[in-house]
C-alpha positions as CSV (number, residue, x, y, z in Angstrom):
1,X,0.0,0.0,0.0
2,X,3.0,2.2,0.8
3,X,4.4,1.3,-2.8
4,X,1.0,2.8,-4.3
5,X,0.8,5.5,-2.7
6,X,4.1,6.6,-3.7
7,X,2.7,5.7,-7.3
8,X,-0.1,7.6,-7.3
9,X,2.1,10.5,-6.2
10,X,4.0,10.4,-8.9
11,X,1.0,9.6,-11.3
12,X,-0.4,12.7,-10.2
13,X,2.8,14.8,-10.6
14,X,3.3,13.6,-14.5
15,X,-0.6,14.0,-15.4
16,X,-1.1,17.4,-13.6
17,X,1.8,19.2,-15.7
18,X,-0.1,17.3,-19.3
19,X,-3.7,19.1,-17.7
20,X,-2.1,22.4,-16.8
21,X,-1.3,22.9,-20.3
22,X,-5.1,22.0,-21.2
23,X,-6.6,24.1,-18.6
24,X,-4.4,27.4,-19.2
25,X,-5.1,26.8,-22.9
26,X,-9.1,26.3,-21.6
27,X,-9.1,23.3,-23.7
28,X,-11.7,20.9,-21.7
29,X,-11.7,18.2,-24.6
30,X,-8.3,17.8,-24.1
31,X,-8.1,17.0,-20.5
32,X,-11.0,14.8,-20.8
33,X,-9.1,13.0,-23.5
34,X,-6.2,12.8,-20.7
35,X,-9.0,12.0,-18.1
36,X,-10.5,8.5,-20.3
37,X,-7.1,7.7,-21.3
38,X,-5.6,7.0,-18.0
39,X,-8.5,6.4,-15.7
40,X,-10.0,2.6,-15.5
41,X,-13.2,2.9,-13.8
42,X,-13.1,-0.3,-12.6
43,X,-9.4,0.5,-10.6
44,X,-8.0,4.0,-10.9
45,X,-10.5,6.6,-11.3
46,X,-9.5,10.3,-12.1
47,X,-11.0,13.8,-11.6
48,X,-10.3,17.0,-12.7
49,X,-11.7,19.9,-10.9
50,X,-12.1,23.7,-11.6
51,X,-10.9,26.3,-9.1
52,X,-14.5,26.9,-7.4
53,X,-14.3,23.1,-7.3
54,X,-16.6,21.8,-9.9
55,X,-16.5,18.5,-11.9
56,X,-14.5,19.4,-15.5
57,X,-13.6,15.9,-16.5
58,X,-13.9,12.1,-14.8
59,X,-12.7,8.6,-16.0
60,X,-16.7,7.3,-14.0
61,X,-19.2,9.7,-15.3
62,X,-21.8,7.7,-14.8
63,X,-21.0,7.4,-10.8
64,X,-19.5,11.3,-11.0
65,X,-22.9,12.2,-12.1
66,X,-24.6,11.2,-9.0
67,X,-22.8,13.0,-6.2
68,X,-24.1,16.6,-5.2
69,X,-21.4,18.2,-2.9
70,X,-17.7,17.3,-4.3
71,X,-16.9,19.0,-0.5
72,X,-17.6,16.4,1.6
73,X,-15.3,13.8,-0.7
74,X,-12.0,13.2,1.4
75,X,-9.1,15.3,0.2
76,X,-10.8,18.1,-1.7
77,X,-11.6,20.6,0.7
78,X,-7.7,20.7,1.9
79,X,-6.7,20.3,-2.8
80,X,-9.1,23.9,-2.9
81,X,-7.4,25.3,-0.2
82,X,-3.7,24.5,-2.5
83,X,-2.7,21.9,0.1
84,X,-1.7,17.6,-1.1
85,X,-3.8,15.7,0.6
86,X,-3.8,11.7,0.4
87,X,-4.5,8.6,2.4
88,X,-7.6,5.9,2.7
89,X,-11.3,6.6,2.5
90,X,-14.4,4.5,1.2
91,X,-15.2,5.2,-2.3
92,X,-17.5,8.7,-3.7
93,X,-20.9,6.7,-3.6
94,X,-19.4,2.7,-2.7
95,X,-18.4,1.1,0.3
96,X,-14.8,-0.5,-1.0
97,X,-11.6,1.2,0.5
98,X,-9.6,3.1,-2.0
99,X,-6.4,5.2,-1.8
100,X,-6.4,8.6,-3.0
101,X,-4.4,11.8,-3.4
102,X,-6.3,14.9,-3.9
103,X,-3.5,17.4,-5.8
104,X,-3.8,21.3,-6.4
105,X,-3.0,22.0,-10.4
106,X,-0.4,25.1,-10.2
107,X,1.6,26.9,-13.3
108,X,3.2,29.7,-13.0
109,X,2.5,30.0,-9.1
110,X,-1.7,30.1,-10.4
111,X,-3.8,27.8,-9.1
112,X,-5.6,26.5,-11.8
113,X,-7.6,23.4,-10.4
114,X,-8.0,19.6,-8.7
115,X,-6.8,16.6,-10.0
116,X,-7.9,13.6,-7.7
117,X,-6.7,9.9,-8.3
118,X,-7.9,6.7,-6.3
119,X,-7.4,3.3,-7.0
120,X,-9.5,0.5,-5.2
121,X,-7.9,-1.9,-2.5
122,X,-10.2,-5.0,-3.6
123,X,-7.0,-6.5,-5.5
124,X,-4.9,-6.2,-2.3
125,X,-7.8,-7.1,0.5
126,X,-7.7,-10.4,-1.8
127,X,-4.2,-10.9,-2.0
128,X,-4.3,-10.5,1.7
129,X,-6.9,-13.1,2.4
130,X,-5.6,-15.2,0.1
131,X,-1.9,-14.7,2.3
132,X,-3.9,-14.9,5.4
133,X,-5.1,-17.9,4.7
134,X,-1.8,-19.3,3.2
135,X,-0.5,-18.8,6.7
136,X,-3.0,-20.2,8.7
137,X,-2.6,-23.5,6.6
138,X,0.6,-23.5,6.9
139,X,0.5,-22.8,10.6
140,X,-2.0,-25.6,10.9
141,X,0.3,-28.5,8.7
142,X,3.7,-26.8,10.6
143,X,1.8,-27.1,13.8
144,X,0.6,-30.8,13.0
145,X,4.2,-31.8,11.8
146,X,5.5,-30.1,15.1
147,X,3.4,-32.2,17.2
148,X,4.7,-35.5,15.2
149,X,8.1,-34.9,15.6
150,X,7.8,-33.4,19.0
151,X,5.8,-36.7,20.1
152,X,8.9,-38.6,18.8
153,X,11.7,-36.6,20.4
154,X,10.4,-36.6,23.3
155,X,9.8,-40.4,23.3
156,X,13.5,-40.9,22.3
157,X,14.3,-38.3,24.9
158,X,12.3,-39.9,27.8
159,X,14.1,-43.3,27.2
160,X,18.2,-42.2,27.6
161,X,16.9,-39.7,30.6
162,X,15.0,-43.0,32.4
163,X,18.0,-44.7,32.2
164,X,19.9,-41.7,33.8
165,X,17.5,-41.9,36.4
166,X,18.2,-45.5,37.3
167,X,21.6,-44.8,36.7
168,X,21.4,-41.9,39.4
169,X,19.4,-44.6,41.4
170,X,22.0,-46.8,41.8
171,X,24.6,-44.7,42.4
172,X,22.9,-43.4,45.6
173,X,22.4,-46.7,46.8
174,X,26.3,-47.0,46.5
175,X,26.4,-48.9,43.4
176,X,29.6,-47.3,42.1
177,X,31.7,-48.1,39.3
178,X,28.7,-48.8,37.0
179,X,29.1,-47.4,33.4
180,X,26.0,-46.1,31.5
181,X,25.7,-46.3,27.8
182,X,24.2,-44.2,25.9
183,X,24.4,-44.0,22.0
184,X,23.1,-40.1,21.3
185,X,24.6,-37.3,19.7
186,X,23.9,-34.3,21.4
187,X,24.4,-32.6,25.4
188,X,22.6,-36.5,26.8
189,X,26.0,-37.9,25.6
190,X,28.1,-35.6,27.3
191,X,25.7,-36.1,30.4
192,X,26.1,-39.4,29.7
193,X,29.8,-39.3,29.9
194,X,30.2,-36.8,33.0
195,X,28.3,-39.4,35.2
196,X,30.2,-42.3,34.3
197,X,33.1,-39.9,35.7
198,X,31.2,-38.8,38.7
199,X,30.6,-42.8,39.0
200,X,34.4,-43.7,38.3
201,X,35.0,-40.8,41.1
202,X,32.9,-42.2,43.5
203,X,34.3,-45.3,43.0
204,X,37.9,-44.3,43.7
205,X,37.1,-42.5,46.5
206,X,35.3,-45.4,47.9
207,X,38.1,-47.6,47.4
208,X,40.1,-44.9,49.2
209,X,38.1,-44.7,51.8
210,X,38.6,-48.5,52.6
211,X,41.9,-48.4,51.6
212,X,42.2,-45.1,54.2
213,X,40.1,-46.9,57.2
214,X,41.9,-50.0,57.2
215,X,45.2,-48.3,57.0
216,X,44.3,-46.6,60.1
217,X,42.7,-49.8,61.9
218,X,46.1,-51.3,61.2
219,X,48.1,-48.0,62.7
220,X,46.6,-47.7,65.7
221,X,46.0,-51.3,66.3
222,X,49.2,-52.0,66.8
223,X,50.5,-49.7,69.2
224,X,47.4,-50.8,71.2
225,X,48.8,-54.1,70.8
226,X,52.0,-53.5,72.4
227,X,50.4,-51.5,75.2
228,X,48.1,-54.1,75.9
229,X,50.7,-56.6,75.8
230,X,52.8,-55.0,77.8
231,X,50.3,-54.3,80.6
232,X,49.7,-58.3,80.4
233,X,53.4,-58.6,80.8
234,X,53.2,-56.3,84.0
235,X,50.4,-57.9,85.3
236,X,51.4,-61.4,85.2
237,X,54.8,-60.6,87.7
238,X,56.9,-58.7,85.2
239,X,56.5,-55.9,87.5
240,X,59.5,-57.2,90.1
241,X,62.0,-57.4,88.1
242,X,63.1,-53.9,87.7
243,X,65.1,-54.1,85.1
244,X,62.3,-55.9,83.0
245,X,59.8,-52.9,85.2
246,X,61.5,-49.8,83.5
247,X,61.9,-51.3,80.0
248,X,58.3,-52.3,79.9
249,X,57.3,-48.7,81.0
250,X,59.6,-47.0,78.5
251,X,57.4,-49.2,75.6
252,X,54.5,-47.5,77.1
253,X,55.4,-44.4,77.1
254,X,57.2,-44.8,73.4
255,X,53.4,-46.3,71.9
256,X,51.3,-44.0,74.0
257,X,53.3,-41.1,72.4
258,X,53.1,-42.9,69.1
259,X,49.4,-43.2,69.2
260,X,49.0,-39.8,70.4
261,X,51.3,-38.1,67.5
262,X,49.0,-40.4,65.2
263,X,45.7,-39.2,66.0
264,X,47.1,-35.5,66.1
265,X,48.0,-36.2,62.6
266,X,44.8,-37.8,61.5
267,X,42.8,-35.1,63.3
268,X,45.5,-32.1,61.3
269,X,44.7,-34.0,57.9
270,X,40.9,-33.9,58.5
271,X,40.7,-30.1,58.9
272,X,42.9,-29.8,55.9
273,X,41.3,-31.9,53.8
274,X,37.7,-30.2,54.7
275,X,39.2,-27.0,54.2
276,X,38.1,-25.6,58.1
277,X,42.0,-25.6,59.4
278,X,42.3,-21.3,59.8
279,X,45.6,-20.1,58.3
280,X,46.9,-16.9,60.0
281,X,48.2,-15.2,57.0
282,X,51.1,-12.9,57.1
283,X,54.1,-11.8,55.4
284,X,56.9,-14.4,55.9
285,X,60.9,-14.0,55.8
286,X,61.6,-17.2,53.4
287,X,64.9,-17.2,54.8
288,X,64.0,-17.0,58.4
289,X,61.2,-19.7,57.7
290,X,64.0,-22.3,56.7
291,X,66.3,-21.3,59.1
292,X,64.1,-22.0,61.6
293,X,63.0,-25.8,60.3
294,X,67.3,-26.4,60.1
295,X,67.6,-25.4,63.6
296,X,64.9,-27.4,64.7
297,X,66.2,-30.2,63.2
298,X,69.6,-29.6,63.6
299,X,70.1,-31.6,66.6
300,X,68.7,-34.5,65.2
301,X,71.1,-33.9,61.9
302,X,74.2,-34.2,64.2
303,X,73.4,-37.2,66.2
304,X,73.0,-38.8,62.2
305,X,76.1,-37.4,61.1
306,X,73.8,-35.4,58.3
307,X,74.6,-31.8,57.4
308,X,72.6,-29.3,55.5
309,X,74.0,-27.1,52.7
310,X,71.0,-23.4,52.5
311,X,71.1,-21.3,49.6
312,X,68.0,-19.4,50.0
313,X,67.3,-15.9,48.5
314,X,65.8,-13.1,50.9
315,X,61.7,-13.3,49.6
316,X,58.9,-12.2,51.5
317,X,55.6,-14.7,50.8
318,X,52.5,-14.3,52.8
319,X,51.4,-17.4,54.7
320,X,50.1,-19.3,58.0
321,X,54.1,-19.2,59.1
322,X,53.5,-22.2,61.9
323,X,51.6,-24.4,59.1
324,X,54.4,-23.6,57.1
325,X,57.6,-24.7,59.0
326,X,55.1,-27.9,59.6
327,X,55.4,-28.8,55.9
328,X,59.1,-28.1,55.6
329,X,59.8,-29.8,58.9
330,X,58.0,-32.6,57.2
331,X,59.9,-33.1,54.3
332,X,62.9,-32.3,56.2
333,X,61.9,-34.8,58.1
334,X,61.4,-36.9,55.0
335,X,65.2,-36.7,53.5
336,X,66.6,-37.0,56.9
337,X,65.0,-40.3,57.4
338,X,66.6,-41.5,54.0
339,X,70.1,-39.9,53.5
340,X,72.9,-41.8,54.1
341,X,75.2,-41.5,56.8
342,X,77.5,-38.6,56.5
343,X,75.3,-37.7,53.9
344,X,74.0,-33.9,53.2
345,X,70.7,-32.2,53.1
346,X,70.6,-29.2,50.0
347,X,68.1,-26.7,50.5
348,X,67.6,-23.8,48.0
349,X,64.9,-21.0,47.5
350,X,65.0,-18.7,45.0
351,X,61.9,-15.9,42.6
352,X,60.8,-17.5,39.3
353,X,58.2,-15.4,38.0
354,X,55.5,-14.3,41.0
355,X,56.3,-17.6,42.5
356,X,59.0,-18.9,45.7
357,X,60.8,-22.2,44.5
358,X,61.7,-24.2,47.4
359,X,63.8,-27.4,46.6
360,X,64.8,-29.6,49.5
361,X,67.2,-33.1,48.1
362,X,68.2,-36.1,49.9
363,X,71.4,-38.2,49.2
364,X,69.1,-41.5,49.5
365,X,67.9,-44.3,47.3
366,X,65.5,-42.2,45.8
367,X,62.3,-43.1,45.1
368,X,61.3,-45.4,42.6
369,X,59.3,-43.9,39.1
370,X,56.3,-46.1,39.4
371,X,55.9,-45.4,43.0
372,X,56.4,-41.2,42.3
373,X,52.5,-41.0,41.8
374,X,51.6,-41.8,44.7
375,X,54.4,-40.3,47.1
376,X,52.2,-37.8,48.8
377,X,49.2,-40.5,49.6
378,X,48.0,-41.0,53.0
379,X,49.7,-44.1,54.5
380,X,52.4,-44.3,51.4
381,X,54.3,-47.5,52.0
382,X,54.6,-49.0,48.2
383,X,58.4,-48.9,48.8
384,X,59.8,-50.4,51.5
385,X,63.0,-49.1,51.0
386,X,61.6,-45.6,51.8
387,X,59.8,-46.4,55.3
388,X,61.2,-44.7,58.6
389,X,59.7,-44.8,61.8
390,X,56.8,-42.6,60.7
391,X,53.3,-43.0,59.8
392,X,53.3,-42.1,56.8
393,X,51.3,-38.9,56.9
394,X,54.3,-36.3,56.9
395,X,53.8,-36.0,52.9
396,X,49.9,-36.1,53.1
397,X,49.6,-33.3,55.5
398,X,53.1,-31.1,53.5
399,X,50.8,-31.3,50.3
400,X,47.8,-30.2,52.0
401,X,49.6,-27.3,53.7
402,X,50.8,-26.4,50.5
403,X,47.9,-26.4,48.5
404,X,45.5,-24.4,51.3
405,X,48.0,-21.6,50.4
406,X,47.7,-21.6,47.1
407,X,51.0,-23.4,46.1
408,X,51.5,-27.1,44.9
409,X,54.8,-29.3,45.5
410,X,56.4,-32.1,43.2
411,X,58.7,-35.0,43.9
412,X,61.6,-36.0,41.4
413,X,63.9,-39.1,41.4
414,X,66.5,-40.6,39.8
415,X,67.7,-43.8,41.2
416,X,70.6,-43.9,44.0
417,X,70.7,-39.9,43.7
418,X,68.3,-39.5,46.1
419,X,64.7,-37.2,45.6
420,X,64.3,-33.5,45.0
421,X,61.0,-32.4,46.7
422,X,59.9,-28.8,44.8
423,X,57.3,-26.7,46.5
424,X,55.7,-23.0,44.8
425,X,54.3,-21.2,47.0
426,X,52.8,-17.0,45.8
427,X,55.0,-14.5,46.5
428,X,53.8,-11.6,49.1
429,X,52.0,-9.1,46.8
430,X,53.3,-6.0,47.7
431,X,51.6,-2.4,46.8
432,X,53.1,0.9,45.1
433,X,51.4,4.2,46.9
């Protein structure tokens, strides 16, 4: 509709210049020639008016001939008064919609007369209803194919998401290890494949937890053993002999503290692992913080003949400084227990990038490559050739440490050169005013 309007204001541009000349020249035969040529009663019907706004010439002079006040027709009123004036309005005497443009006739700046153009809409309102209805078919077969396909989708949807219900099923009722299939294409298969990882998880940390309990059954039972023992041996007339007396008291004392440092460890390993053990963060002399693990150790070190070569670079890092000196004292802990005899200790800390690099080497047997995996593992002992008197937490509870402050640690080995533990810990962030 936009498009014919446009056309019928161009129409009217072209054809009121040819009916100027007729209407300057009073020639009335001529624009009634122009009139029949390029009305159509049927579609486009034209009008020429005077300048008291009579009827000159009309392509429908039979309808023309019927109306009594050309006034009251839209558009002419505003054409008299020299002003354009077009839009939609029934027809002169019929009830169809038509556009028209009413035009003012000027040469010369002299207004000379009307010409007024309209074209019915009856084509369009059919092409309309004929598109209307188009789309309301169409509509109806999309909507009927839609519920088809969406019946069928959602039947092979239904079936892979039951089976991921059953699958969830089982896996609460500790099922775990169990591996769902299912053959699809699209975000079900990767669903699919994240709970047969979830279930693989579950089922590693199952086994670990059986693995972890019976580890501890076995590490507590058996200084409960020798106690109980012990107290047997006492009871049944060990007790006077005093030699046999103080011995049997210092194994007592040696497994009580045994148990005690055990369950102290457990108890550390729990908060660390639930992430509830507070750190009491604050800038930390990297220097100092080794310093003081090598002097703590240091008597220890002498009695074993084992010396301890520090190279450590003056870095400030922010930390929990006690938590700390607990991991290093555990892994110096660690290389002491399996260096040689007259044997030394290198410890080195030095910046790479925003990081602290802390490397702490044994002269040992190192540590075998298959067993490196599994180093820091609660209750390590794959390798006998790296057990001490421990219990085999010192690594577990180092990592943990290390990790609660945002670092990580490695272990390297090569055999009968002993193993290089590497921690990274941030350095101390520190602000330019």
């Amino acid at each position: 509709m936009r498009s014919r309007q446009a056309d019928l204001d161009n129409w009217t541009i072209a054809l009121s210049q040819s009916i100027a000349d007729g209407l300057e020249e009073k020639d009335i035969q001529q624009v009634k020639l122009l009139v029949q040529r390029y009305g159509t009663p049927q579609t486009v019907t034209l009008r020429v008016f005077s300048q008291q706004g009579s009827l000159l010439a009309t392509s429908n002079p039979k309808l023309d001939s019927q109306v009594k006040d050309w006034y009251q027709v839209p558009g002419m009123r505003e054409a008299l008064q020299n002003r354009v004036q077009q839009g939609v309005a029934k027809g002169v005497l019929s009830k169809d919609d038509r556009l028209y443009i009413a035009r003012p006739i000027e040469r010369n700046g002299q207004f000379l007369g009307v010409l007024r153009m309209s074209m019915t809409l009856e084509q369009f309102q059919r092409q309309f209803a004929r598109l209307i209805w188009s789309i309301l078919g169409t509509l109806a077969v999309t909507i009927l194919m839609c519920a088809l396909i969406s019946n069928r989708f959602a039947r092979s949807l239904s079936k892979p998401i039951e089976m991921m219900r059953n699958f969830a099923i089982r896996l609460g009722g500790g099922h775990f290890g169990d591996k769902l299939i299912i053959h699809e294409n699209n975000e079900l298969d990767q669903l699919a494949t994240e709970l047969n990882r979830m279930s693989e998880r579950l089922a590693s940390l199952d086994q670990e937890r059986r693995v972890f309990l019976a580890n501890v059954s076995h590490e507590l039972r058996t200084p409960i053993s020798n106690v109980q023992v012990t107290v047997d041996a006492l009871r049944g007339g060990a007790y006077e002999e005093p030699e046999l007396r103080d011995r049997f008291f210092q194994t007592i004392e040696s497994e009580t503290k045994r148990l005690s440092r055990l369950i102290h460890d457990l108890l550390d390993l729990g908060r660390l692992e639930a992430g509830v053990a507070k750190l009491e963060k604050q800038a930390i002399s990297l220097h100092g913080l080794i310093n003081r693990a090598v002097n703590a150790l240091e008597p220890r070190m002498r009695t074993l003949g084992i010396s301890t070569q520090v190279n450590v670079e003056n870095l400030m890092i922010e930390g929990d400084p006690e938590r700390l000196l607990q991991a290093i004292l555990n892994l110096l802990d660690n290389a002491i227990k399996h260096s040689a005899a007259k044997s030394q200790v290198f410890i080195s800390g030095y910046k790479q990038g925003k990081q602290a690099i802390i490397q702490i080497q044994d002269q040992g047997k190192g540590i075998k490559e298959g067993d490196l995996p599994r180093i820091f593992e609660q209750f390590y002992t794959t390798d006998p050739a790296r057990k001490g008197s421990g219990n085999g937490l010192g690594l577990a509870i180092a990592k943990r440490i290390i990790e609660a402050h945002q670092g990580s640690i490695i272990a390297s080995s090569s055999p009968n050169q002993g193993a290089t533990f590497t921690i990274y810990l941030p350095l101390k962030v520190t602000t330019n005013s």
